[in-house]
N, C-alpha and C positions, 0 to 999 in steps of 0.2 A: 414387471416393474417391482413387485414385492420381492422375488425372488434375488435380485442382483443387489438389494438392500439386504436382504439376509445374509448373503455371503459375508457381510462385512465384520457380523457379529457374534461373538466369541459367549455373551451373553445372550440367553431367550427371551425374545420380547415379553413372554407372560412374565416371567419373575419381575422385569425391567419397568413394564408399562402397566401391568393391572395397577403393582403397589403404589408405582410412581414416586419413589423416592430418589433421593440423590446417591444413598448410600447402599443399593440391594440390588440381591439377586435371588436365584430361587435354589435352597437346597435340594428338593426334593425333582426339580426340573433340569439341574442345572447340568449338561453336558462335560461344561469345560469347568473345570475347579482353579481355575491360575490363580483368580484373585485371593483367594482361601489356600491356598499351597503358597502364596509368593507373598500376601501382604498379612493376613489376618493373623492377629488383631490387631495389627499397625489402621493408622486413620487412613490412608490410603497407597495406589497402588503406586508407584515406579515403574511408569514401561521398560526403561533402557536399563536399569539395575535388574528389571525384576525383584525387585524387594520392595517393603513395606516403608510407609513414611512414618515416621514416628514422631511425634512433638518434644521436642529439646534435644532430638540426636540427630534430627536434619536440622538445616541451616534455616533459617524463619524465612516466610515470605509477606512477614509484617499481617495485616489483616486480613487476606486471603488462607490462613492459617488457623485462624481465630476459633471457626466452628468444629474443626477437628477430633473430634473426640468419642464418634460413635464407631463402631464397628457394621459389618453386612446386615441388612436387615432379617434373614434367616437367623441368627446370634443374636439378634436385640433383644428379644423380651426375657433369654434366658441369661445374658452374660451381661448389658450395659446398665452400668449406673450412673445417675446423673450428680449425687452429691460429691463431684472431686472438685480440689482446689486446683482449677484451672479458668484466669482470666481469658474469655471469650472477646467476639465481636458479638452485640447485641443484631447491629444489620444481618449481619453470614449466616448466624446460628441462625437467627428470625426466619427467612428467608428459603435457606438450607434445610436446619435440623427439624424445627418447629414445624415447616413445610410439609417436610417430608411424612413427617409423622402423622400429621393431619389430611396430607395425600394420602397413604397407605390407610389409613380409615377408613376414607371417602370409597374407597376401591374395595375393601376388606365386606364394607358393608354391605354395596352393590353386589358381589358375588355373593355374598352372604344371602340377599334377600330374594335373588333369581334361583335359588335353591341348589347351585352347582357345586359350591366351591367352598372352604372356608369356614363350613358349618362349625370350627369349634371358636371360633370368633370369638372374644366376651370383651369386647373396647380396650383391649389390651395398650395398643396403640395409643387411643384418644388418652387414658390415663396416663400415659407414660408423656404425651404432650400437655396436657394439664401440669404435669409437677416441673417440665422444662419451662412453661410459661412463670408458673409463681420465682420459678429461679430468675427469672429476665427483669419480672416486676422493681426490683429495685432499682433499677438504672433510670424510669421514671419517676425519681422523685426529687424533682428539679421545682425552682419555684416557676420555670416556663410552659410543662410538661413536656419540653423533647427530652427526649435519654441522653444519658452518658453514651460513649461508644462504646464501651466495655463493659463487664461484668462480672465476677469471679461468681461463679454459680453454687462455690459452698458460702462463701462469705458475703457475697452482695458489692457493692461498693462502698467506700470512705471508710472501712472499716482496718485498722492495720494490720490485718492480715487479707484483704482483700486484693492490697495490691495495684488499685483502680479507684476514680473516685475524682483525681487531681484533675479529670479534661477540664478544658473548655470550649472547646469548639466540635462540631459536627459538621457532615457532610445533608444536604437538604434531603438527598434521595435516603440517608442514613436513619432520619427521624420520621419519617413522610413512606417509607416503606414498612407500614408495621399492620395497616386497619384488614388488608385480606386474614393475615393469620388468628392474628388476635379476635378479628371480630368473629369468624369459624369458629375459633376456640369458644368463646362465650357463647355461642348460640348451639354449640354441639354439648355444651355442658349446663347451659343455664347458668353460668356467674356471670355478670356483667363487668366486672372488673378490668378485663383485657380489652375490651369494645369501648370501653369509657374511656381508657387509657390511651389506645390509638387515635382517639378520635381529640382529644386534647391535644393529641402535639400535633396534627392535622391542620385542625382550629389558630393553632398558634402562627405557624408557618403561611396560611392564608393571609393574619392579618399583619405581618411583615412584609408580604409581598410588597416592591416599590407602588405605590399606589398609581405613577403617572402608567408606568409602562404595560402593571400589571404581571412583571416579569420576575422572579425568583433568582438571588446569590446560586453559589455553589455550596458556600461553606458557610456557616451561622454559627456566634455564641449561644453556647445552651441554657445561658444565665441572663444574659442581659437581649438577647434575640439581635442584635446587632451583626449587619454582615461580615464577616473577615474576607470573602471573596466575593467578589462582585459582579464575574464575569458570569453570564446565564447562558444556557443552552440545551441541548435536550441529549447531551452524553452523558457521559462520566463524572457523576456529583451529583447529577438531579435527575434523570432520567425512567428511575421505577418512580418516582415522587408524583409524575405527570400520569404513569401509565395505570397507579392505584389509584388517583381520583376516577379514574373514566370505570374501572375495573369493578372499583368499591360500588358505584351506583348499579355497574351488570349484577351482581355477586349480593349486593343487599334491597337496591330498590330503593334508595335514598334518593331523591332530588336536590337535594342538598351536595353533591359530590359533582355532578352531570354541568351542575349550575357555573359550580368553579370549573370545573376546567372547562370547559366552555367560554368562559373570560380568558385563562390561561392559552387557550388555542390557537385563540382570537389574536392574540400578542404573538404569540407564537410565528403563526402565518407572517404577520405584517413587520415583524423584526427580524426574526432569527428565519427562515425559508427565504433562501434564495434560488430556489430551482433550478438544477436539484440538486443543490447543497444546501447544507443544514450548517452556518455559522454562530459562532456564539458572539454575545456584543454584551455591552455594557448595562447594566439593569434603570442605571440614572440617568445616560446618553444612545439608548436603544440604537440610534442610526448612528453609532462606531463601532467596527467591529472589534473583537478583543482580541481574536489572534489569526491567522491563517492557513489554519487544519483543521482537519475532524477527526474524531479519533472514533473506535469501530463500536463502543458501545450503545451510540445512535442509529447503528441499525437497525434494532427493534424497533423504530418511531414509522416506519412504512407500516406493519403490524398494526400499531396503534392506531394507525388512520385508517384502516380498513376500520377499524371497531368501529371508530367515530364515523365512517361512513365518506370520507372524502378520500375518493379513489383513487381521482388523476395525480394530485401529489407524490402519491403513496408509488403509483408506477414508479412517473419520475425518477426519484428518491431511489428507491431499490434498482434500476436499472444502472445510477451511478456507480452502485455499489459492486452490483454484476461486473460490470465494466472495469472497479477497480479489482476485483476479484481476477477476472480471467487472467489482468495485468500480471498480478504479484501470486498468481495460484491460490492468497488468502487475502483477504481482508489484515492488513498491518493494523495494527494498534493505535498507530494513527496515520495519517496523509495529509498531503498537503492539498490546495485547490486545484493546483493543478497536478492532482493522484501522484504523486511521488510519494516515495517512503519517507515518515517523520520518526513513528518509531517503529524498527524493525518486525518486531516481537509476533508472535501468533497464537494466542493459549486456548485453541479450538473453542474458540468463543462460537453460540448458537443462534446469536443474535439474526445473521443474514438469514438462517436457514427458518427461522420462526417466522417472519417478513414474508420468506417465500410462501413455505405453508399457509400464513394468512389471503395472501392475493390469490393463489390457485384453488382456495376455498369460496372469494368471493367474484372471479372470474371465470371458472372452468377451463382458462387461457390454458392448452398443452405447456406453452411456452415456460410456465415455471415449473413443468414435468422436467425440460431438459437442464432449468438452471437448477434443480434440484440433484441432478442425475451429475453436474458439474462438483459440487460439491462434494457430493459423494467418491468421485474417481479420484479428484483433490486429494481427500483422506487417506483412499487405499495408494494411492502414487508415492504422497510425497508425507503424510505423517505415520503410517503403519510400522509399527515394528514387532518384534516378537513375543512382547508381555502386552500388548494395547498398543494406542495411539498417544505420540506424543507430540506435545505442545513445541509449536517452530521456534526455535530461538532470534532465527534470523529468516525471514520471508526472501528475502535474496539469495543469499547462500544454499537453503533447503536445512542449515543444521537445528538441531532439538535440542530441546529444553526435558529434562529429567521429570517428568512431572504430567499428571492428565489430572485435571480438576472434576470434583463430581457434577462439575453442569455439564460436563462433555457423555455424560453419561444419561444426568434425568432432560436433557433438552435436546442437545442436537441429536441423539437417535432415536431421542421419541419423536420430535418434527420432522425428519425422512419418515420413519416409519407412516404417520398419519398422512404426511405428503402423499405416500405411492399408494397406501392400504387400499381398499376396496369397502365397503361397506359391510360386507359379509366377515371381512377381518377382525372385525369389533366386536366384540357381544355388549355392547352397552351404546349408546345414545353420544360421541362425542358434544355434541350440542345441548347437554344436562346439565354444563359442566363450565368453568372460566377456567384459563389455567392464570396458575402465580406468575411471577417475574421470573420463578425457579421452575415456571415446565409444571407443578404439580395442579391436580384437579380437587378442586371443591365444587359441591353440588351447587346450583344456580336456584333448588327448593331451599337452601338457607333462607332466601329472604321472604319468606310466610312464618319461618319461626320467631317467636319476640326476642325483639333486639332490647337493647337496652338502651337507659333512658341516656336522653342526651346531655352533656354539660351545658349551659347557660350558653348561649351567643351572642359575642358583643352586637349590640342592637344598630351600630351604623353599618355592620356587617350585612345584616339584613337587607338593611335597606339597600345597600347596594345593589344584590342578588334580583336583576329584574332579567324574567325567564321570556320577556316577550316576545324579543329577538331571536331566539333560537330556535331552529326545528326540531322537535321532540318524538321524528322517526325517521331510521335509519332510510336510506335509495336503495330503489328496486335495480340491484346490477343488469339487470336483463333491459332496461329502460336506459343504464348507463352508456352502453356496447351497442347501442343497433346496428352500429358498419361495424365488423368485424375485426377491420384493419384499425379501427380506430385506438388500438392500443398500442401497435406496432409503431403507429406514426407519432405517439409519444413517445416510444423508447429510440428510435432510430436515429433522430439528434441528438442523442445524449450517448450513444452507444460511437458515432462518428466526434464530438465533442472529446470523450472520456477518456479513450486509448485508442489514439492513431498507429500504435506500435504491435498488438496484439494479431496475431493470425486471424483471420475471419475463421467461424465455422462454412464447412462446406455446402454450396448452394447451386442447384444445376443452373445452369447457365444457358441461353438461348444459343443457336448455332455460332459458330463465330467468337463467343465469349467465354474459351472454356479454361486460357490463363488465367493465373490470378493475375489481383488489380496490382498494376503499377505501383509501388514504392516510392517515394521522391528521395529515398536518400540512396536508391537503387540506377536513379536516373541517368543516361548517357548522352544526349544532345547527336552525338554523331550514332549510336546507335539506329537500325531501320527498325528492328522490332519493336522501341521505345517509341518510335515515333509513330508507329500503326497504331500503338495501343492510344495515345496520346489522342489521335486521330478519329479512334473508336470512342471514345470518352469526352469527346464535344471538345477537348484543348486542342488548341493551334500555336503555331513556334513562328514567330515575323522574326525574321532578321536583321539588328537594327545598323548604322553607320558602323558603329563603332567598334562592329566586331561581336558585341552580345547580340543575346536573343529572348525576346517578351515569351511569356505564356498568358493567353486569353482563353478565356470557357469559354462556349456558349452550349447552353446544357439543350439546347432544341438541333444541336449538332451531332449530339449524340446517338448511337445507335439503335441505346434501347432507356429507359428509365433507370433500371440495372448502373448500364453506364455510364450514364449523368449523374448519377449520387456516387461512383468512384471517380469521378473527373474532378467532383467538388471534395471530397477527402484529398486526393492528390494534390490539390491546387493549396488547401490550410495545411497540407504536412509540407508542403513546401515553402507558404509564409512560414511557419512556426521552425523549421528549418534555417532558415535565413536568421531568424530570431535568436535559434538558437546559437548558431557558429557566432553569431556578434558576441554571445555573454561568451563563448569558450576561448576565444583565441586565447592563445598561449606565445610566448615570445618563439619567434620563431627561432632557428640555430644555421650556423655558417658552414658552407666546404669550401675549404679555403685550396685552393691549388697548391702545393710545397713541390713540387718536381720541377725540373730546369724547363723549360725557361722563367717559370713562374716565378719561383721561390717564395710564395707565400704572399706575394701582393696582391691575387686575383682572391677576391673573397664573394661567394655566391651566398644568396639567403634563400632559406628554405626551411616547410612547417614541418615540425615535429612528428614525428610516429606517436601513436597510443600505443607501442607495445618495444619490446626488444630494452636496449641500456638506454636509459637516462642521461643523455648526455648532460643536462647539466647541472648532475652529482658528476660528472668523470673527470680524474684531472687530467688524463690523458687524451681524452675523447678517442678515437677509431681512426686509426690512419691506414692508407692499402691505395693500392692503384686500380682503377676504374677499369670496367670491360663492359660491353653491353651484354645484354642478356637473348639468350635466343631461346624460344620468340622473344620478342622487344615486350609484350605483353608483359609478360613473367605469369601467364593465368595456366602454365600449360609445365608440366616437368623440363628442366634445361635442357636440351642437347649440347650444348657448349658443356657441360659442366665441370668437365677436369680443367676449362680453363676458367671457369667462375670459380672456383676454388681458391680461398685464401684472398679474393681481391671483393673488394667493391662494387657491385653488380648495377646497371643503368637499364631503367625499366620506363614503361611510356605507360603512364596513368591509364585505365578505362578498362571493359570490357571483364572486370572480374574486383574481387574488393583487395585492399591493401593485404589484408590478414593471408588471402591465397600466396599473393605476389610474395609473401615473405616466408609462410612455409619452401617454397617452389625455390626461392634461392639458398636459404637454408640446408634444404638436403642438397644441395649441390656444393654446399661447403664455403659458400661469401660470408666475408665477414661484417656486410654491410650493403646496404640497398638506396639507390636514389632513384625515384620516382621522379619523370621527367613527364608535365604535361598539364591537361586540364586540372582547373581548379574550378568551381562556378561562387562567384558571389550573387543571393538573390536581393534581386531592390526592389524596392515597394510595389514595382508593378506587377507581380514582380517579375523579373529578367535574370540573366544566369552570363557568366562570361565563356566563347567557347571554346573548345578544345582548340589543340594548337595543331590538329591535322581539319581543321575542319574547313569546309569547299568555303571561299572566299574570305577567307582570313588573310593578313598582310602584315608585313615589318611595321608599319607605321600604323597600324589599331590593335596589332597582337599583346595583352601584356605582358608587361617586363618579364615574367616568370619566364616566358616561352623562350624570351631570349636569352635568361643565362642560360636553361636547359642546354641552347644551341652551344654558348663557352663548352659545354665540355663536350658535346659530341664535336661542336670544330678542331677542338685540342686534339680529342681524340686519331682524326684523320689525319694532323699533321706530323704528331708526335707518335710517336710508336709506344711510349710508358706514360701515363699520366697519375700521378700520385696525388691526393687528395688528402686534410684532414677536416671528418665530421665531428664540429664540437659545437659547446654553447654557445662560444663566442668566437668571432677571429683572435688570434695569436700573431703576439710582436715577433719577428722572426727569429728575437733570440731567445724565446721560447721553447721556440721549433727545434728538439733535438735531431738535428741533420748527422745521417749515418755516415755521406760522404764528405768532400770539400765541397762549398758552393759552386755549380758551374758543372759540374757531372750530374749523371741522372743517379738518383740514389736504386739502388736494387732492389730488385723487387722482393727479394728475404726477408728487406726490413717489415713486412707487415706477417710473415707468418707465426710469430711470436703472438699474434693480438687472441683473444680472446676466441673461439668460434662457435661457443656455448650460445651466443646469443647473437641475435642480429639487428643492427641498430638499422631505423628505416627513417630516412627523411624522405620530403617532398617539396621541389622547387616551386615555388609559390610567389603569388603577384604583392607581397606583404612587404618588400621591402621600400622604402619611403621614398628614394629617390636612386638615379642611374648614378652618384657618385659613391654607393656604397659597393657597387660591384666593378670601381678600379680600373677603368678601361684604357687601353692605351691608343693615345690619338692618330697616331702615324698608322694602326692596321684595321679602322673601323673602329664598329663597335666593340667588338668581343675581346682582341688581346694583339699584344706587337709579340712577331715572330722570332726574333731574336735578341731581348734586350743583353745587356752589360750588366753585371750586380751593380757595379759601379756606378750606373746612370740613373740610376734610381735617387730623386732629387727628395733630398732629408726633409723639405715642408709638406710633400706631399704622402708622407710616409708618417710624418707625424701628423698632420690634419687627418689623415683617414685612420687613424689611430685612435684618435679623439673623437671622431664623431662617432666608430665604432663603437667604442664607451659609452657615449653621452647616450646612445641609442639603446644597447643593452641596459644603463639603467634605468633609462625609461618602460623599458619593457618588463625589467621585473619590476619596477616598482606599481605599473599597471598588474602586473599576476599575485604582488603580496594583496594588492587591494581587492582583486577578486576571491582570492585563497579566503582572505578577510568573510566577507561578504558568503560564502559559501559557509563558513563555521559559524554567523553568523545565525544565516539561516536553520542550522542543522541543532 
């Protein structure tokens, strides 16, 4: 397990993990020099350029750019200095540089005092983080004590040459993320300065919390303490704000920190957790929510509740994320509730993989061995490239973003690494130790050194603070677990809820069950092997009057347990199926007959292809003369195909997916494909419509669709040429550029001019409103008169079906601009 984690790394875990900084490696260790040959002394690396970032010759990426300023930690004590004039983030640097530097102490020391490593040691470090803190100190001096979000570290703030000074606003996790570094600093140096300071703007942001909900903004004035954003939740804005109160009490031994968030949790729970999703809501209307995503820097918050000790959540929660994970390969930036992508983006955030780390430390569950080993392949698959790994641009696509940030470095390869390690892989005590919000380690003996004194606490604050309620020791996991399964049977709802669409991992199967499970958008109704499986998995098919056919479970029908929980996936992917085709419909498009006898009055309706021309972008639409396709299937290479070539090829829905059927007439040279056949709409019960070859189906319960399919294979038989045009709409016949005189059959030449780069694929379908849109003529049945006159064609019925043709297409787009609508709405 250690070993398949190695491969991955181009940097050695001692230089990486003793220091534990954001920004080092180990000179004297260090195998691979890329980052020192490609970036140094740039701020950091460039996978895909292979070059250095530099601050003001790359393009900014706003405060994410902010702390930028140090070089590899090997070159720090000889070559960085901290008096430049360059405006920071006070959070980034906090968090990042400050961190790191007080990491790399914490580590520096411990090898130092086990006698191995490092003996020329003289706090080189700690000092160099002392003169970055005095640089920070200005940004606190606000009459609220939160900071400015910046700081020019020669100049300070307000000052004009600083640059900085003008905010007013903060982000909560921005002011509320400072008491880990600052209070180490103070207590690794004896000034209380930095401890008193973090603990003021701490102090502050408590007692703005809304008092009913208990619940915390995202965004605050740093002057007036007044919220500018309202909405609360445990991502992006406030996030490390939550996770430093629980931290500060591990890390210093304060009751005072345990107490609040302990209220904060509590609101937490009962507002924002809805298992296992994590929404944000309104701080003054807690029970509304405030939007309909999460975005991925919430993942740490599974993490968090291990600390605090409430576990089942925490499964929960991380399983959703798992789930979204397998989904999209990464965790997107954000997601919708129902795991769709909101925003694309992926910047090897650590967040999932620390969550994991936390649970397989407080379960022993193998299970977060393979979601870890998931993440991992992730990396090498789909972010790897030849200077490092780079951040996804697009989770969809697979494309990259020029760019690896150093949490990709102090987090996520130090939480695999401690995920797989072994105990013997450490030379020190992980459990001595809390890590930061940034992955680094300070010693857990801080809090026996003296802290410093407190600032005054408003006195109704106090009172507030009653610890009665609260359990003040973590649960024994071994007492949590006593069934084994009893974790599995948390995540297996939410792993079948979360992504219906993802591959299962492989699982042997009892005799009998060794396909995988059924599909529902896979399903075939007249298939036998759909229907064994169907059979196997506790569902049964009644055939109703009308031609459809029900699906009922019954999961005590089933074969095995196995196959009752795929019988019950099948059955909601085929609600949610049904669901889905209702939001997608798309207006359907016409093939209008144009060959003699037709001339363009028989107009068929039929649903769109996802793929090939657009018919309506085309002004020409697809015009050619029809043949069937042999097999009728299209699932199989044509043997007709020199005479599919150049024409229109007629295919019978089932037994293979559209996308084959349209390679298979493509290489054969059509320039166009109509799918003639099953369609299934499901209803509530839900039921499916069936194929139009299926045993007991009839003219008079078949839907419409079945029967214009029949217009053109009857045409087919009668007529020796039938010519067809697929477009968006029907066309007025004097539209129809006709190659011959009306009353001759046009040639069959006139289509080899069309396009055959692409192939347009409709599908005759039950969509159209009624049997007067498909023109029938009364004297030969249903389907069409054998020989009409152009002449006998009566001018009312030629303009009525012209107009309702109209009125119907604009109904149909004006139903798709509203979806279109509605879709960018959402996005």
């Amino acid at each position: 397990q250690v070993s398949c984690l190695e491969e991955t790394w181009h940097h050695p875990a001692v230089g990486m993990f003793f220091i534990g900084s954001d920004w080092e490696t180990s000179q004297d260790r260090g195998k691979d020099e890329r980052s020192k040959d490609h970036a140094y002394p740039a701020d950091e690396l460039m996978p895909l350029t292979c070059r250095g970032r530099v601050r003001g010759l790359e393009p900014s990426r706003g405060d994410v750019d902010d702390p930028l300023f140090l070089g590899m930690l090997w070159r720090v004590l000889k070559d960085v200095r901290l008096d430049n004039d360059v405006v920071v983030s006070v959070f980034e640097t906090n968090i990042r540089v400050l961190g790191g530097l007080l990491g790399g102490h914490s580590m520096a020391v411990m090898l130092k005092d086990a006698g191995h490593y490092m003996q020329w040691y003289q706090d080189e470090l700690l000092h160099m983080a002392k003169d970055l803190g005095l640089r920070l100190l200005p940004a606190f001096n606000t009459s609220s004590g939160l900071p400015y979000p910046r700081v020019n570290l020669k100049h300070g703030v307000r000052g004009p040459e600083s640059r900085t000074g003008t905010e007013t606003d903060t982000c909560t996790a921005c002011a509320g993320t400072i008491i880990l570094e600052f209070a180490a600093l103070s207590r690794f140096t004896g000034d209380p300065v930095f401890e008193v300071h973090a603990r003021r703007a701490l102090n502050f942001l408590w007692e703005k919390r809304q008092r009913n909900s208990n619940l915390v903004g995202t965004t605050i004035n740093i002057h007036s303490g007044e919220w500018v954003r309202r909405d609360s939740g445990v991502g992006a804005g406030i996030d490390s704000y939550y996770e430093y109160l629980l931290k500060a009490y591990i890390l210093l031994g304060d009751d005072l920190f345990l107490q609040r968030f302990n209220i904060h949790y509590a609101s937490i729970m009962k507002y924002i957790s809805q298992p296992p999703l994590l929404l944000d809501v309104h701080i003054h209307k807690p029970l509304l929510p405030a939007r309909t995503w999460m975005d991925s820097l919430l993942a740490f918050f599974p993490g968090l509740q291990v600390l605090k000790g409430d576990i089942r959540p925490a499964i929960e929660t991380h399983e959703m994320l798992y789930q979204v994970t397998k989904k999209h390969n990464f965790l997107p930036e954000a997601f919708t509730t129902d795991f769709r992508v909101h925003w694309a983006q992926h910047p090897l955030r650590p967040e999932f993989a620390e969550s994991t780390y936390f649970l397989y430390k407080a379960t022993k569950d193998p299970y977060y061995l393979e979601v870890g080993r998931t993440v991992l392949d992730n990396l090498n698959r789909f972010a790897r490239v030849p200077c490092g790994f780079a951040a996804m641009k697009d989770v969809r696509t697979g494309s990259h973003e020029d760019r690896m940030d150093s949490f990709f470095l102090a987090e996520m390869f130090k939480y695999l690494f401690l995920l797989f390690a072994e105990e013997d892989d450490l030379p020190f005590n992980v459990e001595d130790y809390i890590f930061t919000t940034e992955a680094h380690l300070l010693p857990l003996s801080l809090s026996t050194t003296p802290r410093a004194p407190s600032p005054p606490a408003n006195s109704t604050s106090e009172e507030e603070l009653d610890d009665s309620n609260f359990d003040w020791t973590c649960p024994n996991t071994r007492l949590l677990f006593p069934d084994p399964a009893f974790p599995r049977n948390l995540r297996d709802p939410i792993r079948s809820a979360v992504d219906k669409s993802c591959p299962r991992p492989a699982i042997h199967r009892e005799p009998g069950m060794g396909r995988p499970p059924l599909r529902a958008q896979d399903f075939m109704a007249n298939n036998p092997d759909h229907l064994e499986l169907l059979r196997r998995m506790g569902v049964s098919l009644i055939h109703l009057k009308d031609g459809r056919v029900q699906l009922v479970q019954h999961a005590t029908q089933a074969v095995s347990a196995v196959a009752a929980e795929d019988g019950m996936r099948f059955m909601q992917e085929m609600m949610e199926l049904s669901s889905q085709q209702q939001k997608e419909q798309l207006p359907p498009r016409a093939v209008q007959i144009i060959s003699h006898p037709f001339f363009g009055r028989v107009v068929l309706t039929a649903g769109p292809a996802q793929f090939g021309i657009d018919l309506s972008k085309s002004i020409t639409g697809v015009r050619g003369f029809v043949t069937v396709a042999e097999p009728y299937s299209g699932c199989a290479e044509l043997s007709n195909a020199a005479f599919v070539q150049g024409r229109i090829a007629l295919l019978q829905r089932g037994q293979c997916m559209f996308a084959e059927k349209a390679r298979h007439i493509m290489k054969a040279g059509a320039i166009g494909g109509i799918v003639i056949g099953s369609s299934f709409t499901l209803l509530t019960t839900p039921s499916f419509s069936p194929t139009d070859d299926n045993e007991g189906s009839s003219s008079d319960t078949a839907p419409l669709f079945q029967m214009e399919g029949n217009i053109l294979l009857e045409a087919l038989k009668e007529y020796r040429e039938v010519e067809v045009l697929l477009s968006d709409k029907a066309r007025d016949r004097g539209e129809i550029h006709w190659t011959e005189q009306e009353g001759d059959q046009t040639s069959p030449a006139s289509s080899a001019t069309l396009d055959r780069s692409h192939v347009s694929t409709v599908e005759l379908d039950e969509s159209a409103p009624d049997k007067e849109e498909v023109t029938p003529e009364e004297d030969v049945g249903p389907a069409i008169k054998r020989n009409p006159e152009p002449e006998e064609e009566p001018a009312v019925d030629k303009d009525s079906s012209s107009k309702s043709v109209k009125a119907m297409m604009a109904d149909w787009r004006e139903d798709l601009e509203a979806f279109q609508q509605m879709e960018k709405d959402e996005l």
